[in-house]
N, C-alpha and C positions, 0 to 999 in steps of 0.2 A: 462358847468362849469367843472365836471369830467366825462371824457369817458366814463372810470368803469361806474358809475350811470347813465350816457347815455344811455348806452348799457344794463341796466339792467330795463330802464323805469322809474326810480326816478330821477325828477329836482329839480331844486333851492328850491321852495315853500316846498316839501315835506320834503327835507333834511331840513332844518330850521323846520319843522316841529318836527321830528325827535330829532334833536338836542334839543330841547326846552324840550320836552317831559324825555329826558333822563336829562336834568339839574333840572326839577322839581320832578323826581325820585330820582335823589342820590344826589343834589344839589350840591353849589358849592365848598365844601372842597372837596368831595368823588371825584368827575371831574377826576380831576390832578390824583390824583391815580388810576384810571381807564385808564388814557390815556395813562400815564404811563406802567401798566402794559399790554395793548393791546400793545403800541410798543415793547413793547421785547416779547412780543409773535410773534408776523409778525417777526420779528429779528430772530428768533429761526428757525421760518418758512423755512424764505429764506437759511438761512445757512445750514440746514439739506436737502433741495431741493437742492442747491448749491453742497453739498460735494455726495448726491446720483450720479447726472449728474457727477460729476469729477468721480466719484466710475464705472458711467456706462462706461463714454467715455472708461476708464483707461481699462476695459474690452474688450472695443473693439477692441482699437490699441495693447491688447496684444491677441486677436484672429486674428486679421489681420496681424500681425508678424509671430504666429505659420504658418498661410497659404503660407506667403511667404517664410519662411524656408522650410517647406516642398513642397513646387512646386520647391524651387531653390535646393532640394534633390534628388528631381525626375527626373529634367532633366540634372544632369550629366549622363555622359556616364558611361555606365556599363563596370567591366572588361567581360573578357571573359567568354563566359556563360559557367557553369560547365555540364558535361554530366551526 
């Protein structure tokens, strides 16, 4: 049904399970405002994992620049060496 739950050992039965149990804890008006506020928390999630990764790449191609500025410094030719 979902990977995620595949992969963590939870199937159909138990999620129904699950879900049942949490609708006769906070029933059915509280629901929606739970679900609610769980999707903008995963929202929040993703976007701050989203901008870290852009924050990391952005580090990287500007350390991968300095390297190629400086090897493309080093291998010009030198004038004449001073005594």
């Amino acid at each position: 049904m979902f990977p995620v739950l595949a992969a963590i050992g939870i199937g159909s039965t138990e999620l129904l399970v699950i879900l049942a149990i949490i609708l006769l804890l906070f029933g059915p008006k509280r629901l929606p405002e739970l679900a609610e506020g769980l999707g903008k928390s995963i929202r929040k999630f993703k976007d701050a994992s989203h901008a870290a990764s852009r924050e990391v790449r952005r580090e990287v191609d500007d350390l991968k620049q300095a390297q190629q500025d400086e090897t493309r410094d080093n291998s010009k030719p030198q004038g004449p060496a001073q005594p």
